[in-house]
mmCIF file of the N, C-alpha and C atoms, coordinates in Angstrom:
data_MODEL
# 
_entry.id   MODEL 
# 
loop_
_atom_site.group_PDB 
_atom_site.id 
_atom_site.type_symbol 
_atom_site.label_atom_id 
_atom_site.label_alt_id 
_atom_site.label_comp_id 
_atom_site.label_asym_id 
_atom_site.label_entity_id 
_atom_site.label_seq_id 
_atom_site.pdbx_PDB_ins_code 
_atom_site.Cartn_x 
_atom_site.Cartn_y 
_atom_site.Cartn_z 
_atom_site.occupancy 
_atom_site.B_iso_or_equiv 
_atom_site.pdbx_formal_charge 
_atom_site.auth_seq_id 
_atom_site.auth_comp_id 
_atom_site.auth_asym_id 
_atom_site.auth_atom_id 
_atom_site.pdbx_PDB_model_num 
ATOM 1   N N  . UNK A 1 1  ? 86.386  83.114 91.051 1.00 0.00 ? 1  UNK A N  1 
ATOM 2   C CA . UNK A 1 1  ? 87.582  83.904 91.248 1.00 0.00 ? 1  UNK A CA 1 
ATOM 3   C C  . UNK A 1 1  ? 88.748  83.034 91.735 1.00 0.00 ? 1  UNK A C  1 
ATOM 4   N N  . UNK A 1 2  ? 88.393  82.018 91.983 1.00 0.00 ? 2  UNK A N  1 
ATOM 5   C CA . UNK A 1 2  ? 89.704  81.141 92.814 1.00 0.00 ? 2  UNK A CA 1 
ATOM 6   C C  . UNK A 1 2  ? 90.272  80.453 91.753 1.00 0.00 ? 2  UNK A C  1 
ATOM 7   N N  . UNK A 1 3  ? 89.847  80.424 90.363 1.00 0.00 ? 3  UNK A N  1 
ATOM 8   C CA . UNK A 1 3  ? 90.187  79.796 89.317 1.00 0.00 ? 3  UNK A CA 1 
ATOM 9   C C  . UNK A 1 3  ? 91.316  80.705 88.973 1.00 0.00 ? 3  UNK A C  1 
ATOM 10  N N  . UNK A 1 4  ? 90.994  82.245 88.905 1.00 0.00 ? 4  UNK A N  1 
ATOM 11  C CA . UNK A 1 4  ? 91.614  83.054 88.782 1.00 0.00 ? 4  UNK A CA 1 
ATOM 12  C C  . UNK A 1 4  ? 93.402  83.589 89.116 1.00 0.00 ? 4  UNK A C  1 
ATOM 13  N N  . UNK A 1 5  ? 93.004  83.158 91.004 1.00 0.00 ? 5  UNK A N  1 
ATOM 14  C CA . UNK A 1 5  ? 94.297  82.786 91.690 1.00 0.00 ? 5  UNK A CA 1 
ATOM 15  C C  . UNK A 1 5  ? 94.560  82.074 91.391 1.00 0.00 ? 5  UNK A C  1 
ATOM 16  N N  . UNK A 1 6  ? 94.319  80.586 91.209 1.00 0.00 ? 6  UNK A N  1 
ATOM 17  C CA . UNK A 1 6  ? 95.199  79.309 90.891 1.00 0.00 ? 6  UNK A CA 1 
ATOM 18  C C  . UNK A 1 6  ? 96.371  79.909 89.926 1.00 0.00 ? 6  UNK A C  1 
ATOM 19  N N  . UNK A 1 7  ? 95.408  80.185 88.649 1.00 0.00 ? 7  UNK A N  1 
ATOM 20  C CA . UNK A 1 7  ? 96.429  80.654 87.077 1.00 0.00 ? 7  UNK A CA 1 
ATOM 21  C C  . UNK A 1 7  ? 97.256  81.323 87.746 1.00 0.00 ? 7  UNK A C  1 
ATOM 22  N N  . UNK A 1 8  ? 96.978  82.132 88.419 1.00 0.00 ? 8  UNK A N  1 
ATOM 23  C CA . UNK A 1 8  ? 98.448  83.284 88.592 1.00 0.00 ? 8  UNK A CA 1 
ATOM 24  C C  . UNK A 1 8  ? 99.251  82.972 89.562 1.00 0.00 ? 8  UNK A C  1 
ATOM 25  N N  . UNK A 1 9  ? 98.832  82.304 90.284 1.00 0.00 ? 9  UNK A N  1 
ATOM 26  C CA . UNK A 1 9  ? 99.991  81.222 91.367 1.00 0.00 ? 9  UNK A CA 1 
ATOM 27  C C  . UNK A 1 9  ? 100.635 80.160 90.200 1.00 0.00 ? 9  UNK A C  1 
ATOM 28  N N  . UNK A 1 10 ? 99.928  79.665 89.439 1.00 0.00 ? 10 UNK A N  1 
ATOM 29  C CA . UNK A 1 10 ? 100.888 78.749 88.554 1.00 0.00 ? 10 UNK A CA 1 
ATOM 30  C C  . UNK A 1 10 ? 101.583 79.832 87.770 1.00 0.00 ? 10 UNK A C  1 
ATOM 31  N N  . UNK A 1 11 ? 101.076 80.649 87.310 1.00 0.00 ? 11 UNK A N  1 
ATOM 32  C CA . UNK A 1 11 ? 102.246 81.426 86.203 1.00 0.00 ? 11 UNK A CA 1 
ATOM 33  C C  . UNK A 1 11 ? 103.372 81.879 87.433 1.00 0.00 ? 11 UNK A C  1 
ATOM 34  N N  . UNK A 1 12 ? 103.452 82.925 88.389 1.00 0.00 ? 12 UNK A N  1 
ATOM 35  C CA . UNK A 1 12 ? 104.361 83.096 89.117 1.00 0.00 ? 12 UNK A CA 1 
ATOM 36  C C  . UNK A 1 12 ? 105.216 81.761 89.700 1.00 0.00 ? 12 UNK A C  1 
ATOM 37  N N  . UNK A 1 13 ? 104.706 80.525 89.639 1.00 0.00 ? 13 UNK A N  1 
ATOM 38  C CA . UNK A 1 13 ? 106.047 79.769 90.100 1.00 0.00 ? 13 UNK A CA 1 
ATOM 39  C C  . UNK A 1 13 ? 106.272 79.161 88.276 1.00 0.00 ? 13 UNK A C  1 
ATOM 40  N N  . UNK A 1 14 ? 106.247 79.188 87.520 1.00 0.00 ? 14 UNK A N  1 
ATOM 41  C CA . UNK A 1 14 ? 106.566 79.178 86.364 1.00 0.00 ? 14 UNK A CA 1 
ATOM 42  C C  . UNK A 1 14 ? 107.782 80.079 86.416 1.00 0.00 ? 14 UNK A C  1 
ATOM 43  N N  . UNK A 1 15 ? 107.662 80.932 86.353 1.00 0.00 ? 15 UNK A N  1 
ATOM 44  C CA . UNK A 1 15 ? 108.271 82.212 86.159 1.00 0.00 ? 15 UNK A CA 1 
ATOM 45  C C  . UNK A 1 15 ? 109.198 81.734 87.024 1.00 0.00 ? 15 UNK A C  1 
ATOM 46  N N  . UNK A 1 16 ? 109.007 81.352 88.190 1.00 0.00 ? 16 UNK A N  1 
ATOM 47  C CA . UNK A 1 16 ? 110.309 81.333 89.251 1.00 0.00 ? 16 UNK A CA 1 
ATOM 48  C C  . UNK A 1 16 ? 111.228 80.129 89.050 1.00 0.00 ? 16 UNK A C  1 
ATOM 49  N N  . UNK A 1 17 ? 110.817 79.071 88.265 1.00 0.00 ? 17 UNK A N  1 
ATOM 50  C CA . UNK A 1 17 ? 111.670 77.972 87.624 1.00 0.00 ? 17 UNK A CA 1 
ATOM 51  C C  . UNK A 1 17 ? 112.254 78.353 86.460 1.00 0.00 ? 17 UNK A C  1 
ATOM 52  N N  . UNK A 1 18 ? 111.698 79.228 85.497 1.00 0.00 ? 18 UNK A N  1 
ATOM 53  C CA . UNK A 1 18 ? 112.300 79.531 83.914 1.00 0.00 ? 18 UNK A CA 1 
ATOM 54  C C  . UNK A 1 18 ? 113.249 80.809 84.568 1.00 0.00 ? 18 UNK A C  1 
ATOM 55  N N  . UNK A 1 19 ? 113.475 81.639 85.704 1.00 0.00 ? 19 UNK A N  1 
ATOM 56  C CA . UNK A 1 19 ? 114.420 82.198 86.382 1.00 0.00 ? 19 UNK A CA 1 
ATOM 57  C C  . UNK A 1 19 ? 115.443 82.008 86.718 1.00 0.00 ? 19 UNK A C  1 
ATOM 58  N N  . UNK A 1 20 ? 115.325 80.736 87.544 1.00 0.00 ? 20 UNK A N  1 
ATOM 59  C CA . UNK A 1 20 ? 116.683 79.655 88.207 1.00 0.00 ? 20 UNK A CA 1 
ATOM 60  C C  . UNK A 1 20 ? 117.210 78.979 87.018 1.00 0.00 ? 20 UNK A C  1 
ATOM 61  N N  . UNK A 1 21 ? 116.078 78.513 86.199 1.00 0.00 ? 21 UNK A N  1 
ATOM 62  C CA . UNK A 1 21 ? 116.728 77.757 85.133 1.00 0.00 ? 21 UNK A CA 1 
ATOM 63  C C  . UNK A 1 21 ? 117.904 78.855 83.838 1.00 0.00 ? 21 UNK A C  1 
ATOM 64  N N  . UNK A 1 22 ? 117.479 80.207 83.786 1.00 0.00 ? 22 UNK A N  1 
ATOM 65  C CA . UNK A 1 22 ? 117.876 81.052 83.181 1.00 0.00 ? 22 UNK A CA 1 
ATOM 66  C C  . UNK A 1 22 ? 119.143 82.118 84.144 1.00 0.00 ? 22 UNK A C  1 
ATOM 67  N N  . UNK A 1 23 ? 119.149 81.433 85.614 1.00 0.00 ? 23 UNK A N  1 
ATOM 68  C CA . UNK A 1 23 ? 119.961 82.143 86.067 1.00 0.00 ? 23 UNK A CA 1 
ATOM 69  C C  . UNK A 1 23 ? 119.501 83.390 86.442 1.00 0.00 ? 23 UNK A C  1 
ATOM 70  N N  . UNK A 1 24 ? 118.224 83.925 86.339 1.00 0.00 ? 24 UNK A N  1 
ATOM 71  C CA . UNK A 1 24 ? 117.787 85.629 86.504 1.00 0.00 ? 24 UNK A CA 1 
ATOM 72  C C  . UNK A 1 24 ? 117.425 85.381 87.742 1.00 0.00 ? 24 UNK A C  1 
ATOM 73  N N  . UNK A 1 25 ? 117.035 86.704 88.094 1.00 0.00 ? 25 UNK A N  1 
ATOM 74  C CA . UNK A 1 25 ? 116.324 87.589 89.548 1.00 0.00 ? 25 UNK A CA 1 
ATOM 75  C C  . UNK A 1 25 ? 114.752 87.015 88.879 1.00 0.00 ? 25 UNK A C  1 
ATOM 76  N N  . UNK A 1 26 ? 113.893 86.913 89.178 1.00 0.00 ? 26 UNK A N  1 
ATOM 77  C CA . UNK A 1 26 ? 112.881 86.344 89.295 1.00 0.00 ? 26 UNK A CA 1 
ATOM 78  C C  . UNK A 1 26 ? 112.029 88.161 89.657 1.00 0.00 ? 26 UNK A C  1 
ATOM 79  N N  . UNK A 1 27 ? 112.526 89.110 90.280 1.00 0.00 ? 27 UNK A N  1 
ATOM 80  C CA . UNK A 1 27 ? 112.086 90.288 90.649 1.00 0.00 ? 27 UNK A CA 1 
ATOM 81  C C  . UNK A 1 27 ? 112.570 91.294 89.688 1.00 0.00 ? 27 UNK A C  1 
ATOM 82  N N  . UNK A 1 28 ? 113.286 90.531 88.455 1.00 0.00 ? 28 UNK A N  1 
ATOM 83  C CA . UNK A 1 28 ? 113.786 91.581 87.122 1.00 0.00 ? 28 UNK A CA 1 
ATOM 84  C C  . UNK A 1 28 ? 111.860 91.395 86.236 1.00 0.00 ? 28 UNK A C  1 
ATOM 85  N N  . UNK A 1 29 ? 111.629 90.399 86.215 1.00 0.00 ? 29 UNK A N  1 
ATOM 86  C CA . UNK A 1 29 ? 110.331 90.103 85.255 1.00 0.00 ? 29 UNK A CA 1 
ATOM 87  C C  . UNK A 1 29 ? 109.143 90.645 86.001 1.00 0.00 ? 29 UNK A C  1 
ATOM 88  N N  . UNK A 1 30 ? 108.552 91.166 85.208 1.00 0.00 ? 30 UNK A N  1 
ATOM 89  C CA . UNK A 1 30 ? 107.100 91.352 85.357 1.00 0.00 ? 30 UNK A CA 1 
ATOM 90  C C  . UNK A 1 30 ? 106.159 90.972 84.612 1.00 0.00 ? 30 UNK A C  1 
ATOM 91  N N  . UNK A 1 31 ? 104.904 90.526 85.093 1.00 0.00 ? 31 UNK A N  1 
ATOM 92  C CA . UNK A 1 31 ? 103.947 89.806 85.019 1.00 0.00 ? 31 UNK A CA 1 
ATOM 93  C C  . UNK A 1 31 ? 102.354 91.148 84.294 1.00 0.00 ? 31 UNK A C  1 
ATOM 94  N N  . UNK A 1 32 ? 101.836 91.101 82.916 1.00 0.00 ? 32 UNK A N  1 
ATOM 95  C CA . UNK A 1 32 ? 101.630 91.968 82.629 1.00 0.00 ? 32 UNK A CA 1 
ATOM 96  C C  . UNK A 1 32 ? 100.125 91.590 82.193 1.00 0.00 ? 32 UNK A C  1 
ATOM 97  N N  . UNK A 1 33 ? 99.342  92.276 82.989 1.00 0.00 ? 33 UNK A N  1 
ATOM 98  C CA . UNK A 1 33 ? 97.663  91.566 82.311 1.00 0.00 ? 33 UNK A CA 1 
ATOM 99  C C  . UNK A 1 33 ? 97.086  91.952 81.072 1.00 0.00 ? 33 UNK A C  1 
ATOM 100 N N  . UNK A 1 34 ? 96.592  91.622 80.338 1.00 0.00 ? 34 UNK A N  1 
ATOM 101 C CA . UNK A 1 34 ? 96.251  92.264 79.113 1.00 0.00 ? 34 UNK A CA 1 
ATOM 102 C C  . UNK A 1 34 ? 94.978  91.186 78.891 1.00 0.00 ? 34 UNK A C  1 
ATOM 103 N N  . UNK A 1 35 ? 94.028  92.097 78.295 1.00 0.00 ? 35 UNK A N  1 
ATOM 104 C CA . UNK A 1 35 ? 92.395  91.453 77.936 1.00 0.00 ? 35 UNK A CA 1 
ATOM 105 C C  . UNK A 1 35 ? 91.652  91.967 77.103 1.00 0.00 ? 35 UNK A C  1 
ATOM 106 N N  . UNK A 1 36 ? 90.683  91.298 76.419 1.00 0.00 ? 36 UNK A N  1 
ATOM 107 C CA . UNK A 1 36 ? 89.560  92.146 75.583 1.00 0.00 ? 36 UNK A CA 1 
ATOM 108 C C  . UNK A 1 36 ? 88.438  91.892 75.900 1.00 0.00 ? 36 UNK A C  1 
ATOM 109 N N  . UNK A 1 37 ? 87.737  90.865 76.429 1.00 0.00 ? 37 UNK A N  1 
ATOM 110 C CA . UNK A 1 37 ? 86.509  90.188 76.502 1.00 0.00 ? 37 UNK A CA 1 
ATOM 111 C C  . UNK A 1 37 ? 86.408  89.960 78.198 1.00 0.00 ? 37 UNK A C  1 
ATOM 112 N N  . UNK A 1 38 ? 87.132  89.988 78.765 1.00 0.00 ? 38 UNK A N  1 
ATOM 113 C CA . UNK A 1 38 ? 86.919  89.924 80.498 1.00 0.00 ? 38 UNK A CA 1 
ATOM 114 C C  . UNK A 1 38 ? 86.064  91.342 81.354 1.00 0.00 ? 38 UNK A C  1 
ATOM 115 N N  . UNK A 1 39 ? 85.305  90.920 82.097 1.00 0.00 ? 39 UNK A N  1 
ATOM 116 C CA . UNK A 1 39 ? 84.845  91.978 82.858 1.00 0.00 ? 39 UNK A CA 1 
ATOM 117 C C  . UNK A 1 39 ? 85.656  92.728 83.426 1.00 0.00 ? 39 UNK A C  1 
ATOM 118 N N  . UNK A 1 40 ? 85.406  94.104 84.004 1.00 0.00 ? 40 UNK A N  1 
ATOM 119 C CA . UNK A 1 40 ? 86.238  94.953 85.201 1.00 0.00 ? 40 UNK A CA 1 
ATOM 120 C C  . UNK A 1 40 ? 86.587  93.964 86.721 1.00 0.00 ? 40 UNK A C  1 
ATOM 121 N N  . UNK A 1 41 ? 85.316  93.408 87.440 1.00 0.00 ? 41 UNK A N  1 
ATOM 122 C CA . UNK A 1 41 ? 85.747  92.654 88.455 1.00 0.00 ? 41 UNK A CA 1 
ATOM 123 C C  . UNK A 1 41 ? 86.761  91.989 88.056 1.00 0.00 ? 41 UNK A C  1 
ATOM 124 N N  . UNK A 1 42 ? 86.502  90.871 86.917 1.00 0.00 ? 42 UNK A N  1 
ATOM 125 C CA . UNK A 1 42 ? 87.654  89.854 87.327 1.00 0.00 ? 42 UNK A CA 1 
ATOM 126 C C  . UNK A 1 42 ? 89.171  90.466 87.127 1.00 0.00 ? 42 UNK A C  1 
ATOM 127 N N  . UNK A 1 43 ? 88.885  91.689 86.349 1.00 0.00 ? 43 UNK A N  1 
ATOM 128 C CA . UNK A 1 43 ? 90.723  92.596 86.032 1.00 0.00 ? 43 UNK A CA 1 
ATOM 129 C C  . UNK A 1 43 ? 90.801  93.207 87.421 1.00 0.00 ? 43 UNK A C  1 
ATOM 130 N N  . UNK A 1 44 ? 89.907  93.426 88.442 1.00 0.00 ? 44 UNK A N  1 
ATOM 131 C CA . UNK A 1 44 ? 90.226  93.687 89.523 1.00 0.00 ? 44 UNK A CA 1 
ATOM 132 C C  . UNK A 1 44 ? 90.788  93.291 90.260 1.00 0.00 ? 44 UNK A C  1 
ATOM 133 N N  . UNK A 1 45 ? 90.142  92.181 89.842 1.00 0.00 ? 45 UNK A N  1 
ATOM 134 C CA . UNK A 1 45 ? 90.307  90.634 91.163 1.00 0.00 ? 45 UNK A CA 1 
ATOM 135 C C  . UNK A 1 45 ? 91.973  90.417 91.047 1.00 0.00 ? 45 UNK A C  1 
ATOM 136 N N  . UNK A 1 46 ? 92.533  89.961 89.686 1.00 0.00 ? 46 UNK A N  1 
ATOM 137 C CA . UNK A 1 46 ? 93.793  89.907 89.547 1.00 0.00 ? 46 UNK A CA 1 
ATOM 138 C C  . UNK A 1 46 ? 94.750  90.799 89.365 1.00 0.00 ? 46 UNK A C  1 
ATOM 139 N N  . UNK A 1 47 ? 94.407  91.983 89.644 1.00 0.00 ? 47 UNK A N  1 
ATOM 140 C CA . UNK A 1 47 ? 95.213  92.486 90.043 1.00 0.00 ? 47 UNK A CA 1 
ATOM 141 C C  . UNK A 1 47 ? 95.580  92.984 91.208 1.00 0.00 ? 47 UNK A C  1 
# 
């Protein structure tokens, strides 16, 4: 599961550089999970 957090700590500061770099609110974007093959825990876990 900590593999899990890492990804989404890297996508959220992603997001917060392609923001500044784009000039946006960083709190206009949302971050949207989508899956086919993942268990319930781990869609738990991240969310």
């Amino acid at each position: 599961m900590d593999n899990i957090q890492n990804n989404i700590n890297i996508i959220h500061q992603r997001i917060q550089f392609a923001c500044k770099k784009a000039n946006r609110n960083p709190e206009d974007v949302r971050l949207l999970l989508a899956t086919k093959t993942v268990n319930t825990d781990k869609i738990n876990f991240a969310l």
